[in-house]
Every structure is written in C-alpha cells, then in structure tokens.
C-alpha positions as a printed Julia matrix, in Angstrom:
344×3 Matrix{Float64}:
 -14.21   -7.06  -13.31
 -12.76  -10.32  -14.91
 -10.53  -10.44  -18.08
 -12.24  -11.33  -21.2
 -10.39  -11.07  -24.11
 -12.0   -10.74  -27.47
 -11.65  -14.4   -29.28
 -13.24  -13.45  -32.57
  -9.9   -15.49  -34.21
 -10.99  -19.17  -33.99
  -8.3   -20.01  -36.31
  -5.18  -18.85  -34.14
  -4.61  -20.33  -30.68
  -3.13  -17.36  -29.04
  -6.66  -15.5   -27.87
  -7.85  -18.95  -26.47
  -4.74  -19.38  -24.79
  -4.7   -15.58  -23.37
  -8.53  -16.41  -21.15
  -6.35  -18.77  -19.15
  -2.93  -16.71  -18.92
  -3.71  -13.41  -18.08
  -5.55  -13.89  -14.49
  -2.85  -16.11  -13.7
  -0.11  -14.13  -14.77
  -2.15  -10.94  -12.84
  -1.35  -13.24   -9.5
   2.46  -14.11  -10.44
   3.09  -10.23  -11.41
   1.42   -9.2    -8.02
   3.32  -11.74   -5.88
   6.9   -11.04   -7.47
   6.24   -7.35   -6.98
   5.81   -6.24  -10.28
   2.76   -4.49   -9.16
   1.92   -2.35  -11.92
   1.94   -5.41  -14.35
  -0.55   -7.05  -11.9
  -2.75   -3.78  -12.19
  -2.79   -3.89  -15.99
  -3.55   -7.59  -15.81
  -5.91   -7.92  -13.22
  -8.42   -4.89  -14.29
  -7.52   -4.05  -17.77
 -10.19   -4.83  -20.96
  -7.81   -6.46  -23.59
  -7.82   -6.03  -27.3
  -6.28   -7.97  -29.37
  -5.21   -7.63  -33.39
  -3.37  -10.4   -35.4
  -1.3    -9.85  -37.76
   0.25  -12.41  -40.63
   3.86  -12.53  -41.12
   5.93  -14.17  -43.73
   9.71  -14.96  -44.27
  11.58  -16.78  -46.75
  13.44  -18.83  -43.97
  11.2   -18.86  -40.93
   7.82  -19.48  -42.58
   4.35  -17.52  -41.87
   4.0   -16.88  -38.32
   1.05  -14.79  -36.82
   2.27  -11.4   -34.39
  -0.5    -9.83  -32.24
  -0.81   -6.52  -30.86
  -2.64   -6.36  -27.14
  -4.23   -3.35  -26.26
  -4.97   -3.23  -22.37
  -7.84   -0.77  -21.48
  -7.66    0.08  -17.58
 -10.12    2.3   -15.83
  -8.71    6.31  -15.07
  -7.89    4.74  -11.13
  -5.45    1.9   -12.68
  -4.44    4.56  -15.4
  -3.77    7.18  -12.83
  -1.22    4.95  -11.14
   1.4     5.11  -14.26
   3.99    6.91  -14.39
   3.62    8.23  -18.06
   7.57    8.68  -18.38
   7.63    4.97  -17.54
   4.54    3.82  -19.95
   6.4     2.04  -22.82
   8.59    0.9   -20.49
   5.65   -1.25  -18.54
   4.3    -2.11  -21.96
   7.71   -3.1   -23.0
   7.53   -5.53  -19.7
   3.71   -6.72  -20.15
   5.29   -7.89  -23.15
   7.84   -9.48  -22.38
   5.85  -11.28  -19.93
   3.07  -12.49  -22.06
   5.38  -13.7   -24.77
   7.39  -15.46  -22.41
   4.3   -17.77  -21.44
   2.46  -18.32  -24.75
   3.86  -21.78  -26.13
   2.13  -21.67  -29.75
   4.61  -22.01  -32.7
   4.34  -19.04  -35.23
   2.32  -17.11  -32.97
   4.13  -14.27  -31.17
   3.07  -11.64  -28.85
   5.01   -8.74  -30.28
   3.24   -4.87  -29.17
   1.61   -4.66  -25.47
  -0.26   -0.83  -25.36
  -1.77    0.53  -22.34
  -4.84    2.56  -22.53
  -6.67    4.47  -20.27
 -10.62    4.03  -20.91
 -12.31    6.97  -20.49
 -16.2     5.06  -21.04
 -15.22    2.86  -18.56
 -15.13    5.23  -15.89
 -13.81    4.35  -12.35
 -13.55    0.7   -10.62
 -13.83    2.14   -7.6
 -10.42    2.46   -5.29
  -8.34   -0.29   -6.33
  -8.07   -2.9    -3.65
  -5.15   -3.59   -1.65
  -3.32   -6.54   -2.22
  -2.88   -9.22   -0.06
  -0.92   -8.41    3.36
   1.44  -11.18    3.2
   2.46  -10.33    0.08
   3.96   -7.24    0.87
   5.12   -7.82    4.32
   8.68   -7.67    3.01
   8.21   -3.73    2.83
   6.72   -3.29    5.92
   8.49   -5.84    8.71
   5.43   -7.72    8.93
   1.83   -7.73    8.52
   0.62   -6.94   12.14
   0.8    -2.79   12.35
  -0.64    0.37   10.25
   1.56    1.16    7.31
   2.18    4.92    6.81
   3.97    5.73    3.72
   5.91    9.08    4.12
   5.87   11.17    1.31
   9.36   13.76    1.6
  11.68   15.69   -0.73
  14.99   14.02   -0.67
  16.42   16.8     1.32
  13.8    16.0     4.43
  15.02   12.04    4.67
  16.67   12.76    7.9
  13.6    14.1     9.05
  10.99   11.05    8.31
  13.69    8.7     9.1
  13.56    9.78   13.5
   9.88    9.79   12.49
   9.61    6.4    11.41
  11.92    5.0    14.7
   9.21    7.16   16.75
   6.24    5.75   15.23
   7.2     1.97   15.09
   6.79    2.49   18.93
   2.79    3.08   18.26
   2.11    0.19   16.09
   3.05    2.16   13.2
   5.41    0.83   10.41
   6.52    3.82    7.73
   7.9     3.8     4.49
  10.64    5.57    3.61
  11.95    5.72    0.0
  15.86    4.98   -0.33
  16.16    4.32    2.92
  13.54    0.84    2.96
  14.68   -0.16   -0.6
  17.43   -3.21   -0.75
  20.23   -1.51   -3.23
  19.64   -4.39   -5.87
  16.13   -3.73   -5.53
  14.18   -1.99   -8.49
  13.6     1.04   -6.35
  10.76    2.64   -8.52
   8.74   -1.23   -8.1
   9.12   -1.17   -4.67
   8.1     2.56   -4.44
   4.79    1.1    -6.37
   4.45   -1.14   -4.35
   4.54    0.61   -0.8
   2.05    3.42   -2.28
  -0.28    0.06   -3.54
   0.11   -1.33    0.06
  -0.17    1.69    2.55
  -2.77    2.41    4.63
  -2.57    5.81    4.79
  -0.18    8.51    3.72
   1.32   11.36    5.38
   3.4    14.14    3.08
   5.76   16.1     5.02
   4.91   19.58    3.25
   7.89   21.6     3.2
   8.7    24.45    1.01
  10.12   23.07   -1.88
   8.11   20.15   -1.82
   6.07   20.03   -4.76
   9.12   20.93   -6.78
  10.18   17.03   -6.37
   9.11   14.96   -9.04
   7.97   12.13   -7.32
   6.14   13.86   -3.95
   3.06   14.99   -6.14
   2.71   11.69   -7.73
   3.01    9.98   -4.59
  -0.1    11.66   -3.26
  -2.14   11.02   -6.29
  -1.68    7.51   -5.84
  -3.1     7.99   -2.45
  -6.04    9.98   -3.72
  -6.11    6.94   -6.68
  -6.56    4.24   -4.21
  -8.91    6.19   -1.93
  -6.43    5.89    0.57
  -6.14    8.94    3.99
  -3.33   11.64    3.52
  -2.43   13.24    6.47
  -0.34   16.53    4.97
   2.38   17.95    7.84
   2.47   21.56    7.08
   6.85   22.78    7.29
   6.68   26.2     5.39
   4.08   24.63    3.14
  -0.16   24.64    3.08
  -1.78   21.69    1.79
  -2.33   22.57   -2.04
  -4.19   20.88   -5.04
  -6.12   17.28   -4.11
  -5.26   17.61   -0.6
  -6.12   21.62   -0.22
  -9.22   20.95    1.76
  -7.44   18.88    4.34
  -6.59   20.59    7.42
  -2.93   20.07    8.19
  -1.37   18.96   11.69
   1.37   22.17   11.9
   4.89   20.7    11.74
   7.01   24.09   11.71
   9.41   24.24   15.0
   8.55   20.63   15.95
  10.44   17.9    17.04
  10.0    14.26   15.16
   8.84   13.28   18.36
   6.0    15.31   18.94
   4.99   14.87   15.15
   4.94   11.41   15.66
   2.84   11.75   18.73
   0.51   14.29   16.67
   0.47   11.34   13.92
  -0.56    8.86   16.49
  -3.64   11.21   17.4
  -4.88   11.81   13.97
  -4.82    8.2    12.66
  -6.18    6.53   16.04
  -8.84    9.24   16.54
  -8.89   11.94   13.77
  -9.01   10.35   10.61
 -11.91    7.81    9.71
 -10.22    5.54    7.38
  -7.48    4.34    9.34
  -9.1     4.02   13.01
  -8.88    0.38   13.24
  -5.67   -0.67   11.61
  -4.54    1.83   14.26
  -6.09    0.22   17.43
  -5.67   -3.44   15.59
  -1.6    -2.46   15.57
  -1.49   -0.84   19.02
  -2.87   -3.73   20.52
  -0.24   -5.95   18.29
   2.41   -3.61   19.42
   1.37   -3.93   23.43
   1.5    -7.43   23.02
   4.93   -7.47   21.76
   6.26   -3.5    24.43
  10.13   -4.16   24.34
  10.47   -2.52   28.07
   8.24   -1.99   31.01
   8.68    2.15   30.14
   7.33    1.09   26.66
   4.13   -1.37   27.97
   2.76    1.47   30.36
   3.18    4.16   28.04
   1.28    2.29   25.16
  -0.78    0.93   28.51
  -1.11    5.03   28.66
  -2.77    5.16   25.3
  -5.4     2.06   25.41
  -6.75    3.45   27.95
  -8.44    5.98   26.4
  -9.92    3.8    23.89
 -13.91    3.35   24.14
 -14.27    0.43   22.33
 -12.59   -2.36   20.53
 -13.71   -5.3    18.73
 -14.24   -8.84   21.09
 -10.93  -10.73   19.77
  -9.34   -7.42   20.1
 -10.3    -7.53   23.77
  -9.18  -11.06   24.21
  -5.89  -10.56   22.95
  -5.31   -7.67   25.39
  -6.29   -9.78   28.35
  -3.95  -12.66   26.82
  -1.09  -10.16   26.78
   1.08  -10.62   30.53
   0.73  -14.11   30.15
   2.82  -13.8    26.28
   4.93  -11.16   27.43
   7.08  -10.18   30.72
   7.38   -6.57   30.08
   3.44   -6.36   30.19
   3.5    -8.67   33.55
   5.88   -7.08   35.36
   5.42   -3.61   34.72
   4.59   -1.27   37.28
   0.61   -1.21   37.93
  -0.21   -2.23   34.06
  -1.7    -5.74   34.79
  -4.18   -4.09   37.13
  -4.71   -1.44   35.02
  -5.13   -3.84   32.04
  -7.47   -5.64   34.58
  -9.89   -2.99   34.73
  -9.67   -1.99   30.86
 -10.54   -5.28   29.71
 -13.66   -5.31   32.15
 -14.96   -1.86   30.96
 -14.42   -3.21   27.09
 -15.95   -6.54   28.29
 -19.07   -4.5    29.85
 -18.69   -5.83   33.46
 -19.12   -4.78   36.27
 -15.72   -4.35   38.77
 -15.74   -6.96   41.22
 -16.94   -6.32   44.7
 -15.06   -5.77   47.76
C-alpha cells in the first residue's frame, strides 16, 4: 500500500521530490495529531497535473494540482462538511515542504476510489502516539459515543470503568480547550479499541453520534450499543444491546466490563492485558480484591501475562497486604501455570 506518485514530468522537480515527502510527511501528520492528513498520506494513490504559469514580474513558475485517491475505508472517515477544509490543510502542508523555485503546490483534492475497493480496516496507529488521549498506553480504550445532553451520564461511567482497566473517551470533557476538538475527536475514534454508543432517544438526531459509529464500523473496530429508550438501528441493528433503561452508571459499567472481557471477541485481550495492568497498579486493598474478584474467573492468560500477576505484591502494597489476595493470587497463578497445588 505504498505511495507512488505518477513522475511522467522528468522536466519539473516537484513529482521526484513528492516519492520522498509524502511517507514522511504521512508520519509527521500522524504524530502531531493531524490524523486525517496522515490517512490521506499514508494510503492515498496520488495524481498529479502541472500546470505553467507566467507573470510579467515573477517569471514562469509551474503550479500542480494533487489528486489523492483513498480507498471507501479512508474515504469513509471524512467528514464531507470538513473535505475542502482537509484539502485546504494537505495543502498547506505539502507546499510548506517542497523547496523548488517556481514550482508550487497550489490545489490538494481528495477522492474516494471506488476500483480500489477496501484496504481492509485501517490499522491503528501507534499506542504511544496517542497516549495523550487516553492517560497512558497500558488499559482498553472505550470511546463513548453520547448526545451532548447524556455527558453527565458517560462521564460517572468513565470514573467507574477506569477502575477495570478501562480508559473512556469522552468528547468535551477529554479535549484541552485550545485543542482542535474535531482532531482530537479523529483521533480518539482512530485510536479506540472498541466503542460503546449510549442509545438514547434522541440520539441519532446528533450530528456527530452516527458518524462516530461509522468510524467504528470503518476501522472494523467492536460497538457495544447501550439501549436508553433507543434499539440499535442501521450498521449496528443486528447487535444485541446490553439494556441501559433504569440503570445506574455503575451497574452499566459492570455490564461493560462483562461484555468486553467475555462477550465480545475483538476486545478480549486488551481487556485481560489492562485488568492485569490495572491489578498491578489497585489504589486500595477494597480495590485489589475486588479486581482479585474478577481474575479469578479468568481461564487462561498468556505466560508474561501470568508472570506479571505473580510479580504484582512484590510492586505494590495494596496487592500484599490485602486481606487473603496473595494466597488467592497464589493459587491463580498455579492453575494458569498448570501446576499442581503443593502438598500438605
């Protein structure tokens, strides 16, 4: 899926130049969270026209016109309000790092190829770059998708789920004020690993909450819908919902828990991979033998998982000293480990 520009134009310098940019400006766009840009970059065909130019006082100069092709999964990701304002930035940014006199990079379009098909989900970019959004790089990211009215609501879910491992998203209320807030909504819905829309009545009357989902279905990615006064509906209408009417954020956290550590295929080990991370790091000895509680029940987990587990009273004093966890954690790690208890 690499970039190769057409460079039928041996006389200009520009296309030549372009082989070399673009992948690298793909990487800067991604890691300064213009994530969009990145998208264009990274997986887009380009097409390029030249132009000649002439003025009485600056001389001929040569403007080009780049044409970005992306597959319908990059393509699905845009905003179409937004679209000339993304070309007006992929621009901006190409311009700003071609250094050829009289050759200008003046018209950026964005096309969606319809030959071309699908690339598959687009891939998730690199942890660490987003950790910023997230608090880190160790637990599941949920990104919750809510009318504006409902941010109350996935705000006491978020504080309940952070307890599990599980680090949400919630628009407005995660985004710095200086922040470009519809970049860093991008870039939570290109960095989740699962999303769960909170599907009260009005909620497709939002003009974000339906987009946000698609990006979801885009990437591939499990949506877990919350039914409040509303079924699941169009891409998600064959999903069966966990019933949210009448329930506290509490138990809808707890419900969450269940359907991403057990329920839901895609997200089964991020989820055990972050409960472990958040044993390791229980804030009280309540907190260690609840989430003690919950490994307990697991059947399986991978060998460094394992060994972290065992490692975790000697990192942290709420695991050590709580109340019949290290023997408990005793036994757990021999069951995971396959041995047998040790004779008395």
């Amino acid at each position: 899926m690499g970039v190769t520009p057409p460079l039928e134009m041996s006389e200009h310098r520009v296309p030549g130049q372009l082989r070399y940019l673009i992948p690298r400006l793909a990487d800067g766009c991604a890691s300064n969270g213009k994530v969009l840009e990145g998208l264009v970059l990274k997986h887009g065909r380009p097409g390029i026209e030249a132009f000649e130019e002439s003025d009485e006082l600056a001389g001929d100069s040569t403007e080009y016109t780049i044409t970005f092709s992306v597959p319908q999964n990059v393509y699905d990701h845009i905003d179409l309000d937004n679209l000339e304002a993304l070309e007006h930035s992929l621009r901006d940014e190409l311009d700003r790092v071609v250094r050829v006199p009289g050759e200008y990079v003046r018209h950026v379009l964005v096309a969606v190829d319809s030959e071309r098909g699908s690339d598959g989900p687009v891939p998730t970019p690199v942890r660490e770059q987003n950790a910023d959004l997230w608090g880190g790089t160790d637990y599941l990211r949920l990104f919750i998708s809510h009318r504006a009215e409902d941010k109350a609501l996935a705000s006491r879910m978020k504080e309940n789920c952070l307890d599990y491992g599980i680090s949400c998203f919630v628009a407005h209320e995660d985004i710095e004020p200086t922040a470009e807030w519809q970049s860093e909504i991008t870039r939570a819905l290109l960095s989740m690993d699962a999303l769960v829309a909170l599907l009260t009545a009005d909620f497709h009357s939002s003009s974000w909450t339906d987009q946000e989902i698609g990006a979801a279905v885009g990437r591939a990615v499990p949506v877990i819908p919350v039914s409040i006064g509303c079924d699941p509906y169009g891409f998600i209408g064959y999903i069966q919902a966990i019933r949210g009417s009448g329930r506290s954020p509490a138990d809808l956290s707890q419900n969450l828990l269940n359907a991403l550590l057990y329920r839901v295929e895609g997200t089964r080990g991020r989820m055990r991979e972050a409960l472990v991370a958040r044993f390791e790091q229980a804030a009280s000895f309540a907190h260690a033998k609840e989430l003690m509680r919950l490994l307990t029940k697991l059947d399986a987990l991978p060998p460094d998982l394992v060994g972290r587990l065992a490692e975790a009273p000697a990192k942290n004093s709420q695991v050590r000293e709580a109340h019949y966890v290290p023997e408990q954690l005793a036994e757990l790690v021999r069951r995971l480990r396959g041995q047998k208890p040790p004779t008395r």
